[in-house]
KEFI-900303 format. One line per 2 residues: number of its first residue (from 1); their letters; for each residue x, y, z of N, C-alpha, C, O. Coordinates in Angstrom, 3 decimals. Example, Ala and Ser with C-alpha at 12.3 -4.5 7.8 and 13.67 -1.06 7.14 Angstrom:
<atoms>
1) AS) 13.190,-5.690,7.800,12.300,-4.500,7.800,13.200,-3.300,7.800,14.236,-3.319,8.465 ~ 12.850,-2.250,7.080,13.670,-1.060,7.140,12.900,0.030,7.870,13.409,1.138,8.039;
</atoms>
This chain:
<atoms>
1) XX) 93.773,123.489,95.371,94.706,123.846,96.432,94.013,123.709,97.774,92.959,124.285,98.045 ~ 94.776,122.787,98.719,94.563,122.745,100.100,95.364,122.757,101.300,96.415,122.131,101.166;
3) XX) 95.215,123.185,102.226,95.956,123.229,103.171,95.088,122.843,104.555,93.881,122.940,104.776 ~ 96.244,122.341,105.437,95.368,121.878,106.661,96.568,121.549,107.793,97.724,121.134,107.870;
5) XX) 95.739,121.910,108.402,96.560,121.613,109.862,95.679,121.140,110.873,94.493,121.470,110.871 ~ 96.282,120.217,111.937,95.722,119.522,113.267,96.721,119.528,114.997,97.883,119.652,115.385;
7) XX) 95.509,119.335,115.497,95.757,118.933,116.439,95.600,117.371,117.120,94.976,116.620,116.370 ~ 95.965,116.857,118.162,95.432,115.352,118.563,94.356,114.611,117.963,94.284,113.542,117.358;
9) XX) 93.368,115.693,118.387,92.125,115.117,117.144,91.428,115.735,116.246,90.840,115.117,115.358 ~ 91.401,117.021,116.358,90.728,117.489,115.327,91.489,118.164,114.038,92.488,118.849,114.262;
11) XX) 91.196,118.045,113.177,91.615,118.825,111.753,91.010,119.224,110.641,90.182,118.663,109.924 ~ 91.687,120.586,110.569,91.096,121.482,109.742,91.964,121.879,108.526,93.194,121.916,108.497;
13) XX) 90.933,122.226,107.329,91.416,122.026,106.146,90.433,123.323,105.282,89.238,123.598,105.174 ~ 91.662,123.842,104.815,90.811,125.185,104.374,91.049,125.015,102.542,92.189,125.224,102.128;
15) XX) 90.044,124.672,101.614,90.077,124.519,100.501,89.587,126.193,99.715,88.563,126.868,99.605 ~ 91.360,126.296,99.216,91.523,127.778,98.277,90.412,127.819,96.799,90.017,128.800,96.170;
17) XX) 90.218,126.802,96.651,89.046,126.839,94.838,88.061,125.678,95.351,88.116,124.478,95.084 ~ 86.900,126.550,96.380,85.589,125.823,96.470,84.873,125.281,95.258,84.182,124.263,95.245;
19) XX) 85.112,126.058,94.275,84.213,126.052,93.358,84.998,124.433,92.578,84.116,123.629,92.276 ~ 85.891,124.128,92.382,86.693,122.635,91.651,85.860,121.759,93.006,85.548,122.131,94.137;
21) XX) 85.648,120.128,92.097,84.989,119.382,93.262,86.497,118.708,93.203,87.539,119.107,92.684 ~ 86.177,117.531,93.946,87.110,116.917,94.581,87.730,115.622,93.832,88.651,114.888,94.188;
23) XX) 87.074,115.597,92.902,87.495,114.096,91.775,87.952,114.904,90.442,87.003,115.558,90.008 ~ 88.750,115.000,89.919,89.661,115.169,88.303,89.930,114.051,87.656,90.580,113.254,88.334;
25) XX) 89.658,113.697,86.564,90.287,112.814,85.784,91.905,112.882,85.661,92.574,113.835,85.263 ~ 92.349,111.620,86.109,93.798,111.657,86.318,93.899,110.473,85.675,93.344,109.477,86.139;
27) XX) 94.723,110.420,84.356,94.977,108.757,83.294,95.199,108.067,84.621,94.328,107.293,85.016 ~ 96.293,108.278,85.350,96.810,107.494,85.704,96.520,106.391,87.216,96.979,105.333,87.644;
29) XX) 95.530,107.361,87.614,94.979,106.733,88.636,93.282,106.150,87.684,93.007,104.985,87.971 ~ 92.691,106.539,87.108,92.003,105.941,86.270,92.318,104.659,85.609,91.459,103.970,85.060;
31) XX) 93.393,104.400,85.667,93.598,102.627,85.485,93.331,101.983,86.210,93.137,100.849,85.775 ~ 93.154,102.131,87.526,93.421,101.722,88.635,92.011,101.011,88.716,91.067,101.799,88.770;
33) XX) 91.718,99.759,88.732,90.509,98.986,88.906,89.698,99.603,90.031,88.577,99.923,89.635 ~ 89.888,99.830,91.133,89.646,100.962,91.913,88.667,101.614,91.411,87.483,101.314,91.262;
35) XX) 89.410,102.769,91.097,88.681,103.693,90.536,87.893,103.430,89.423,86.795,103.988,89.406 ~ 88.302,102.448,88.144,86.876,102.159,87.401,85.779,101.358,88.274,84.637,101.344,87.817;
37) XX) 86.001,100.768,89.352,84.883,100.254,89.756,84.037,101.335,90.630,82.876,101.067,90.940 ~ 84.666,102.608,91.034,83.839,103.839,91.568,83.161,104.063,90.281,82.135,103.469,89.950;
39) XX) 83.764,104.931,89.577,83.516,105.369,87.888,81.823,104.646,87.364,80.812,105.224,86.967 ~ 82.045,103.527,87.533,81.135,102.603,86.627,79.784,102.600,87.815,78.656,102.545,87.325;
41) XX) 79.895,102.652,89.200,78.674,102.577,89.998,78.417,104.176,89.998,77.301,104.694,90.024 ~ 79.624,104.845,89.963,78.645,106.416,90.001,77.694,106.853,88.870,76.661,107.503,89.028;
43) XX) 78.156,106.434,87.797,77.042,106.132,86.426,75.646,105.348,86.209,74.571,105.442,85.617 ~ 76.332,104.561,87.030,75.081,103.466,87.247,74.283,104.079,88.297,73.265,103.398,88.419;
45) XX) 74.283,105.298,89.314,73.867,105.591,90.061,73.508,104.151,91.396,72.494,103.638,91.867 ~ 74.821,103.997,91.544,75.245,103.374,92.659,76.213,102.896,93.803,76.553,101.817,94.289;
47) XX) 76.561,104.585,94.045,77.299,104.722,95.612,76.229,105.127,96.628,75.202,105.732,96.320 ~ 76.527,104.779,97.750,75.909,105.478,98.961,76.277,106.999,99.053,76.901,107.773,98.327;
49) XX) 75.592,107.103,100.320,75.770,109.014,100.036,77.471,109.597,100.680,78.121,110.637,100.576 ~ 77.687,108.102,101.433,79.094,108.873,101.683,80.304,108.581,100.280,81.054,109.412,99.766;
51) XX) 80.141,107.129,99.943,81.020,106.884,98.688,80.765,108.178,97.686,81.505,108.358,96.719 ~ 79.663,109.063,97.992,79.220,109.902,96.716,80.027,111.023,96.880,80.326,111.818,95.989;
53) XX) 80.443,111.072,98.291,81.388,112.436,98.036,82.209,112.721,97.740,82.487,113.911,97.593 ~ 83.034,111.712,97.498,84.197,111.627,96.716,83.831,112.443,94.782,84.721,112.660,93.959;
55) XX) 82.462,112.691,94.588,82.207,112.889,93.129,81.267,115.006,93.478,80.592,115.694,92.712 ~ 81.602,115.193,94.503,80.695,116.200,94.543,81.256,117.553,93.971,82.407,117.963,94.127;
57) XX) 80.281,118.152,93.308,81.041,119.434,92.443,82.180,120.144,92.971,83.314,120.417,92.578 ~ 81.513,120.337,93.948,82.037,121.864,94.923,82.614,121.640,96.011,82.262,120.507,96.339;
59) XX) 83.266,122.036,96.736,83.967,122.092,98.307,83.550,123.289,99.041,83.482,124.436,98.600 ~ 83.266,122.844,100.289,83.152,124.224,101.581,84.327,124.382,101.452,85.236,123.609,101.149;
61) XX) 84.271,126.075,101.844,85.231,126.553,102.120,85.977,125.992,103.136,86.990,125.378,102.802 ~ 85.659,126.080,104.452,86.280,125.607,105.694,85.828,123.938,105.718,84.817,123.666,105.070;
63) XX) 86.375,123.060,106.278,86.170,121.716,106.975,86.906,121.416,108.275,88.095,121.503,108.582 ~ 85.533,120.937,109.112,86.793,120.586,110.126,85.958,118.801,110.575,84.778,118.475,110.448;
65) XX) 87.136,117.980,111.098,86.858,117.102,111.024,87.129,116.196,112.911,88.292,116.162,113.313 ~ 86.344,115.762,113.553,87.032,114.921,114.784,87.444,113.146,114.268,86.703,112.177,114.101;
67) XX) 88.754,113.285,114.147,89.465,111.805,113.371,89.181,110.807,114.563,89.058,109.618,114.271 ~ 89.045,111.277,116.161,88.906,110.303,116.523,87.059,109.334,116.559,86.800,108.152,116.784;
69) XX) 86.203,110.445,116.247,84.956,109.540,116.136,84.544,109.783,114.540,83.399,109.489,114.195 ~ 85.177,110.143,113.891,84.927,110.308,112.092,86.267,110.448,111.814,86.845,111.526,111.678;
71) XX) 87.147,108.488,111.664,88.316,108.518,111.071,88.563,109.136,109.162,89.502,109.459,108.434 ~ 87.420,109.039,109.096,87.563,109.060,107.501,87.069,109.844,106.738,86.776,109.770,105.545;
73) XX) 86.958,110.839,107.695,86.735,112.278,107.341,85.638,112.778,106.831,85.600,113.839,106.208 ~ 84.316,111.772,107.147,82.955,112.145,106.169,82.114,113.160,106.806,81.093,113.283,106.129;
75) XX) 82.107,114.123,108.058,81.115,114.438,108.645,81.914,116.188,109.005,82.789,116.590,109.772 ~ 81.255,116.650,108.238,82.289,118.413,108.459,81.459,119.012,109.604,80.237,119.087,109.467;
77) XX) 82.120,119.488,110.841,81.418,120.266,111.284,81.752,121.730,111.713,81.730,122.413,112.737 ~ 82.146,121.878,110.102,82.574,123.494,110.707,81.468,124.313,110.657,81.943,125.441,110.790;
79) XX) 80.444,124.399,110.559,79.281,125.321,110.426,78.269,124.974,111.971,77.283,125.570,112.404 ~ 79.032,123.744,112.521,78.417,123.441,114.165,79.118,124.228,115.233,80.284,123.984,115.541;
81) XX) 78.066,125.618,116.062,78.177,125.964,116.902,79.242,125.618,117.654,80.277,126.272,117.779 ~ 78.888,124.232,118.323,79.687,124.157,119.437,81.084,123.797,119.068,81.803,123.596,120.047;
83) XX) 81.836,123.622,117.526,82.984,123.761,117.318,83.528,124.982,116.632,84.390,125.046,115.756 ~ 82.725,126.095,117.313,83.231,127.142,116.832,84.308,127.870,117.026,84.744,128.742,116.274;
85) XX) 84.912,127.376,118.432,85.790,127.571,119.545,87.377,127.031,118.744,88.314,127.783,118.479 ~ 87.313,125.495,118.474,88.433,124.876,117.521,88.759,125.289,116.429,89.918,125.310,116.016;
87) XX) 87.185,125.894,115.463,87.272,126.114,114.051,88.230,127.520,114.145,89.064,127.614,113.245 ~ 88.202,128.340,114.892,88.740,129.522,114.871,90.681,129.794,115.397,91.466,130.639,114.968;
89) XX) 90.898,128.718,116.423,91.936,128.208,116.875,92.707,127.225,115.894,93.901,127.054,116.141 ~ 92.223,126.645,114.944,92.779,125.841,113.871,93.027,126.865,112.670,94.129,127.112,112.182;
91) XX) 91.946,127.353,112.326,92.284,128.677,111.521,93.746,129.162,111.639,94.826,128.908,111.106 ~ 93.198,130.082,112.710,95.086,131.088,113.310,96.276,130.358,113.188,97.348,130.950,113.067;
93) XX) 96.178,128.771,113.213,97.244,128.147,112.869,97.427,127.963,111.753,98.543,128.125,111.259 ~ 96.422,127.593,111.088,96.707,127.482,109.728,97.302,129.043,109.144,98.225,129.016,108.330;
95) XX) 96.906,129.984,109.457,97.502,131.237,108.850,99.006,131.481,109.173,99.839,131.861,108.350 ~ 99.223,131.222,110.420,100.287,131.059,110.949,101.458,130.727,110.224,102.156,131.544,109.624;
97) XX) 101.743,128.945,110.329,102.021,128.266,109.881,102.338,128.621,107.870,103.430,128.787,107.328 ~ 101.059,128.630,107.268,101.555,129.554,105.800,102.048,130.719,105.619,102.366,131.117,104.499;
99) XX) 102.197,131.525,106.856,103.717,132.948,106.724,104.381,132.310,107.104,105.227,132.474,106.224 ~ 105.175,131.029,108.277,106.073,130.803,108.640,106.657,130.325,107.473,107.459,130.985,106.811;
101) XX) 106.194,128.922,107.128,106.381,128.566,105.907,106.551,129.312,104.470,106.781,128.604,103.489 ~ 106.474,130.314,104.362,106.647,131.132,103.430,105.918,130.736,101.912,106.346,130.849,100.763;
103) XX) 104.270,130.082,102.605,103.565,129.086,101.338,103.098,130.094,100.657,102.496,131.040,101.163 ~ 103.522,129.857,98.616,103.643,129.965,97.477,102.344,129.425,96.788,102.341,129.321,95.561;
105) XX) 101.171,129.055,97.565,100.300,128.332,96.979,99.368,129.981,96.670,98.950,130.031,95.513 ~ 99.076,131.064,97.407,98.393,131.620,96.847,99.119,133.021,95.859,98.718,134.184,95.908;
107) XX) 100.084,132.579,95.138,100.657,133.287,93.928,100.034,132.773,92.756,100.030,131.588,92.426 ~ 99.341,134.020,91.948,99.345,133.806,90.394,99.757,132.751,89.717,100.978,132.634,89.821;
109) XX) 99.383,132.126,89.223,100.330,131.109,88.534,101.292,131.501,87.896,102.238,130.713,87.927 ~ 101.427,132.286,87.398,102.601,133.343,86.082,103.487,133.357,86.749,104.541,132.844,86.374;
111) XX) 103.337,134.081,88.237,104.415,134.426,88.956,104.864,133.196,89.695,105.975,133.276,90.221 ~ 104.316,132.276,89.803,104.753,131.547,90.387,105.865,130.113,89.185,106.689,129.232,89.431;
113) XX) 105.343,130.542,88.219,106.062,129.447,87.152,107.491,130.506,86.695,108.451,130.105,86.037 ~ 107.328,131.836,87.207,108.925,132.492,86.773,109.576,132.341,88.139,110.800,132.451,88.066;
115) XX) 109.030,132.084,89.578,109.566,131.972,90.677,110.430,130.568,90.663,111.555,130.295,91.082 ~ 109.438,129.818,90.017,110.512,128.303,89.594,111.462,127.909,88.764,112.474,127.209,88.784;
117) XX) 110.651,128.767,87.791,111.726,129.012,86.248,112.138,130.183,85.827,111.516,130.722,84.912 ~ 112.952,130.640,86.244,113.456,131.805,85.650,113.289,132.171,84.130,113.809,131.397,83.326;
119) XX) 112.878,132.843,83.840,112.431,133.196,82.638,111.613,132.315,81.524,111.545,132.270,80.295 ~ 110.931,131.525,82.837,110.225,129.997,81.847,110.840,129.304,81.171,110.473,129.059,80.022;
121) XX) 112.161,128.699,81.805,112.592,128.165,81.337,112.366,126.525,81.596,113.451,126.136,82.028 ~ 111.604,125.586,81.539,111.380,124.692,82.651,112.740,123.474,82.644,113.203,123.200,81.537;
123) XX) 113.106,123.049,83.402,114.146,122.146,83.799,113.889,120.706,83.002,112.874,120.068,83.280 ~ 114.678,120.285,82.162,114.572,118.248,82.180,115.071,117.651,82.790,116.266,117.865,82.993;
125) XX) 114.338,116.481,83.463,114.859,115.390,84.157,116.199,114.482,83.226,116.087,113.838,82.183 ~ 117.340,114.722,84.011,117.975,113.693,83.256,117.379,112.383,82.935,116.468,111.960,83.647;
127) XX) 117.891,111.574,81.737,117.571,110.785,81.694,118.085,109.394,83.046,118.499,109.745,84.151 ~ 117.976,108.224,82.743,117.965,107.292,83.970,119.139,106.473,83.408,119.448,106.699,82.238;
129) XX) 119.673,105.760,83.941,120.832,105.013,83.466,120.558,103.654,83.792,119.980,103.174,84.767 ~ 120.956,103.250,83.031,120.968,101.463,83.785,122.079,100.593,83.266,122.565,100.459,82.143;
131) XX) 122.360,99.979,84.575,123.444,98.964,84.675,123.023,97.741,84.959,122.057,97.569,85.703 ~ 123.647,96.805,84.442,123.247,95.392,84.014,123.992,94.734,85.235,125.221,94.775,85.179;
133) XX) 123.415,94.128,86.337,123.730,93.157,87.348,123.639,92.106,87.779,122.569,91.814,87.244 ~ 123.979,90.986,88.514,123.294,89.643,88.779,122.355,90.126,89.249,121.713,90.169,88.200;
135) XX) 121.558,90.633,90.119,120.400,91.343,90.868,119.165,91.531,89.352,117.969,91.325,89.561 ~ 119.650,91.920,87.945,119.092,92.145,87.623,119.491,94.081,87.164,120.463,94.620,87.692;
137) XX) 118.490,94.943,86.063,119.146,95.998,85.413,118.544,96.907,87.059,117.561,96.723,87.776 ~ 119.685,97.879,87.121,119.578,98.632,88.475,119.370,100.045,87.463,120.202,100.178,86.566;
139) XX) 118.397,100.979,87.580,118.334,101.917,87.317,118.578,103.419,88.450,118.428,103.447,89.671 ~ 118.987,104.539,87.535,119.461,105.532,88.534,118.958,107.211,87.262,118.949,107.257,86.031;
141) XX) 118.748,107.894,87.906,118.832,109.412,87.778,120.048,109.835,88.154,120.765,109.012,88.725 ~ 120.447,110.907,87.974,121.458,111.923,88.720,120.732,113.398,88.714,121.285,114.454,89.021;
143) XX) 119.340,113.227,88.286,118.445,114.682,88.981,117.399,114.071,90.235,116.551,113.181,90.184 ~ 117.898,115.053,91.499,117.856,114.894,92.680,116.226,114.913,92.731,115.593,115.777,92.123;
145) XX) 115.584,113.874,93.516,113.958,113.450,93.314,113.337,113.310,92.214,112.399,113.962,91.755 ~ 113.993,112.278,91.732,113.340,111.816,90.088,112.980,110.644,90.221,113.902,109.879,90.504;
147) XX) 111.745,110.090,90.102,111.041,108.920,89.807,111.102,108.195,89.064,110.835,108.857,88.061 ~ 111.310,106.996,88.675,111.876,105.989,87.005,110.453,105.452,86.975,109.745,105.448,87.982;
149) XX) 110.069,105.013,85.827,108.967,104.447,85.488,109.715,103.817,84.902,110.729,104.365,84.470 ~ 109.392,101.917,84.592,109.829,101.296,82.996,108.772,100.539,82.930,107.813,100.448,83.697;
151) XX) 109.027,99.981,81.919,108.280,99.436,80.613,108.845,97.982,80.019,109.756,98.223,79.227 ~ 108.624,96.706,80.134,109.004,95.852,79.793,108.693,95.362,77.928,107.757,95.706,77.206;
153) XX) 109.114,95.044,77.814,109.108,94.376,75.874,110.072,93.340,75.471,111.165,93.193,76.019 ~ 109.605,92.583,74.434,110.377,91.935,73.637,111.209,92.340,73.029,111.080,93.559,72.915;
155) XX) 112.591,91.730,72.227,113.317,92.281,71.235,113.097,92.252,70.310,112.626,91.247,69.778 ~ 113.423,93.718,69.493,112.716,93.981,68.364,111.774,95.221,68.226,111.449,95.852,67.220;
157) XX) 111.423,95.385,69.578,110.282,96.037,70.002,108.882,95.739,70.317,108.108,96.444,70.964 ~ 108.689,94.741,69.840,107.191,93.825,69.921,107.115,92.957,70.964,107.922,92.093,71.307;
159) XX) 106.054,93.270,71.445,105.907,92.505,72.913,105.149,91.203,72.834,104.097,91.058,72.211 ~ 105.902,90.084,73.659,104.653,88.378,73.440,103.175,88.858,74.258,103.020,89.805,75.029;
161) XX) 102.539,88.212,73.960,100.974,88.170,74.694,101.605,88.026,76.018,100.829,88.459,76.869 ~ 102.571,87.642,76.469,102.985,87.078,77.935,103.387,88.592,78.796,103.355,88.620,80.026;
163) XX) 103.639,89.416,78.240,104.537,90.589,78.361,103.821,91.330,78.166,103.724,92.163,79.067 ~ 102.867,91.531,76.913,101.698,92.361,76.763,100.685,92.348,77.963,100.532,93.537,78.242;
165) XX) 99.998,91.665,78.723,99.164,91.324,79.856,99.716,91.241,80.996,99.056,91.033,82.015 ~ 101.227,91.418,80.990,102.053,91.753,82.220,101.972,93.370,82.155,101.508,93.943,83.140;
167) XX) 102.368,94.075,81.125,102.439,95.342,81.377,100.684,95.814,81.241,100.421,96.641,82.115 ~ 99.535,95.489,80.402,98.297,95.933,80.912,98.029,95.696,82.706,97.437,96.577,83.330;
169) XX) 98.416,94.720,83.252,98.113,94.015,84.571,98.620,95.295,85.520,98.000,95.745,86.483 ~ 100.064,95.825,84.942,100.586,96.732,86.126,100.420,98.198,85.316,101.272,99.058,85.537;
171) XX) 99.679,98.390,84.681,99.048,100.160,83.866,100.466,100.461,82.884,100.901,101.609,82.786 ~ 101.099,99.336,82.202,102.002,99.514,81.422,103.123,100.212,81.777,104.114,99.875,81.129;
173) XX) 103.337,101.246,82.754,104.625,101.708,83.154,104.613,101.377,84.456,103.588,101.631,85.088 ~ 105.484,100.888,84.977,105.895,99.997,86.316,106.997,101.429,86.794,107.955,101.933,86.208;
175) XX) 106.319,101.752,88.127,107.565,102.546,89.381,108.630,101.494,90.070,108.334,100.464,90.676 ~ 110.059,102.066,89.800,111.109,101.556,89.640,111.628,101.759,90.892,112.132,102.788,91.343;
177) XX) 111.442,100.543,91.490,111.856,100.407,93.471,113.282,99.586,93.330,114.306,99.932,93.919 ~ 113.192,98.557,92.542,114.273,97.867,92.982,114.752,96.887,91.608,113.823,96.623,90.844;
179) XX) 115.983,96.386,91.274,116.639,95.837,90.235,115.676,95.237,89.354,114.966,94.635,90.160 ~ 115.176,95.007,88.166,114.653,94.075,87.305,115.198,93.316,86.423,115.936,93.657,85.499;
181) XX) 114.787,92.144,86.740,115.370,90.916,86.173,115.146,90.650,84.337,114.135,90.818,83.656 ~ 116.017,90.353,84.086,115.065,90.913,82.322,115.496,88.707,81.877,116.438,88.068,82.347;
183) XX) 114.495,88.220,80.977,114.853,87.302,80.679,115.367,87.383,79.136,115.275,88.298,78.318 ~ 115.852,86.289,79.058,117.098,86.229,77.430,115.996,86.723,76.169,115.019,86.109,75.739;
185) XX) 116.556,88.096,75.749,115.831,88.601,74.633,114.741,89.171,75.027,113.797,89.166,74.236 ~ 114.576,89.821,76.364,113.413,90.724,76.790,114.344,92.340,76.868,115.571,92.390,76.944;
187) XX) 113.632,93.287,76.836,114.103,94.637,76.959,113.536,95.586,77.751,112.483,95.210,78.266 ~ 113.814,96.467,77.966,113.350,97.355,79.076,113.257,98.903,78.460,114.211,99.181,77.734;
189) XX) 112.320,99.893,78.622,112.188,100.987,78.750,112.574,101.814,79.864,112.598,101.220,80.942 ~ 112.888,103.056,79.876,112.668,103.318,80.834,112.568,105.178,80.959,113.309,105.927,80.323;
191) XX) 111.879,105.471,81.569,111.945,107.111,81.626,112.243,107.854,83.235,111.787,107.260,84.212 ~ 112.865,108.900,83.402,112.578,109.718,85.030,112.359,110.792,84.317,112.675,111.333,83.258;
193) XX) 111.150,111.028,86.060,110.728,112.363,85.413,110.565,112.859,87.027,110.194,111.960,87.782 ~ 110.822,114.322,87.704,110.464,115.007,88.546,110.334,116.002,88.553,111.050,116.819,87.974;
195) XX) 109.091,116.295,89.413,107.662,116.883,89.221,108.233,118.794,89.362,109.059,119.340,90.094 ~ 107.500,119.212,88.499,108.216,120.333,87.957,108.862,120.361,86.580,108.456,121.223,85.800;
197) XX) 109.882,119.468,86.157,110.848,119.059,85.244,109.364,118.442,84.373,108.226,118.009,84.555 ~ 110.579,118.855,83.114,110.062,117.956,81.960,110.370,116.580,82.252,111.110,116.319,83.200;
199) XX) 109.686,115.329,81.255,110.311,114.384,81.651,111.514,114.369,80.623,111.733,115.141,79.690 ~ 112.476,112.896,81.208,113.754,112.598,80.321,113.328,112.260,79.145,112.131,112.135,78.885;
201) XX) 114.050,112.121,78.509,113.561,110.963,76.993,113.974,109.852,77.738,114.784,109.737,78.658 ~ 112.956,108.735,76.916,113.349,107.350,77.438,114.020,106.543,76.509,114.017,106.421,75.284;
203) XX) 114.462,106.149,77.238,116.538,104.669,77.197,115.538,103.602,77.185,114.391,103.523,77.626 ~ 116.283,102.833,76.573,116.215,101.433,76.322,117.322,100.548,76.742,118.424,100.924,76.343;
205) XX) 117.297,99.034,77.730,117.972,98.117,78.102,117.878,96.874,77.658,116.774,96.355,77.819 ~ 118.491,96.400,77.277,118.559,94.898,76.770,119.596,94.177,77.498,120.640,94.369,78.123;
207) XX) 118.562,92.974,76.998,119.431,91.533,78.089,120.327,91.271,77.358,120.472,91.518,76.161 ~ 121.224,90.541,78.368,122.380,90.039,77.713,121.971,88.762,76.857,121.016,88.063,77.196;
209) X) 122.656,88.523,75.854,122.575,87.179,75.276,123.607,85.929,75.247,123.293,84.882,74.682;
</atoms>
């Protein structure tokens, strides 16, 4: 958990669990060539010391940062004197700002999963619908901020090598921006899911023949 607030140039960012570092294994950004190519030099013991912080155990409590001569946020100087003046003026806002806001980030988790779910009950994302168009299959939710992921395949269920290395190429579930074109005897998956909600079960689309 973090929170932060700024001004023109400076910003401050007050991290609630110092003790969590700043990198989690996440599947899904872990596909991301990206990130195995961090992954594989931090093993190899080969980032520089700023690429390294992206891997460091722990977080200061306070950070404060000047974006206009350290855009990229590597150089904290909240423990420097002479920004002691900002660090304390960014603070009060930040406190501010989380009563105005009425922020839920420092509740229990318990209480905060019956504040969402009434009696733990957690919500499912409807499933996604899809309609078959010249454009190609148009997919839709009818639960309000739901994300579609799909999944391309052959019919039958078995995917060609052509289709197989299309969906490894894009981390096998593709985010659903705009119509997909399906070719004769290809099929489509598809799931929504928003965040909170369970996900839907996932539908299946087939081309016309």
């Amino acid at each position: 958990m973090i929170r932060a607030v700024r001004d023109e140039r400076f910003k401050y960012l007050r991290n609630f669990r110092p003790e969590q570092g700043y990198y989690l294994p996440v599947r899904y950004r872990e596909q991301m060539a990206s990130m195995q190519e961090l992954l594989r030099l931090r093993d190899v013991d080969g980032l520089n010391e700023e690429q390294a912080q992206w891997f460091r155990d722990t977080k200061p409590h306070d950070e404060l940062f000047d974006t206009w001569n350290d855009p990229h946020e590597l150089l904290n100087l909240a423990h420097e004197p002479e920004y002691a003046g900002k660090l304390e003026e960014l603070k009060r806002e930040l406190d501010r700002w989380m009563r105005a806001t009425n922020d839920k980030g420092t509740m229990e988790e318990g209480e905060l999963i019956e504040f969402f779910w009434p009696g733990w009950n957690q919500p499912t994302t409807l499933p996604p619908a899809g309609d078959s168009r010249s454009g190609g299959i148009v997919l839709s939710s009818e639960t309000e901020g739901a994300s579609i992921g799909y999944q391309l395949f052959d019919g039958g269920g078995r995917e060609s090598l052509e289709t197989r290395q299309a969906n490894q190429a894009n981390g096998v579930w593709r985010v659903y921006t705009e119509p997909v074109p399906l070719s004769p005897g290809q099929s489509l998956r598809a799931v929504a899911h928003r965040i909170g909600y369970a996900p839907s079960e996932v539908i299946e689309v087939h081309a016309a023949h």
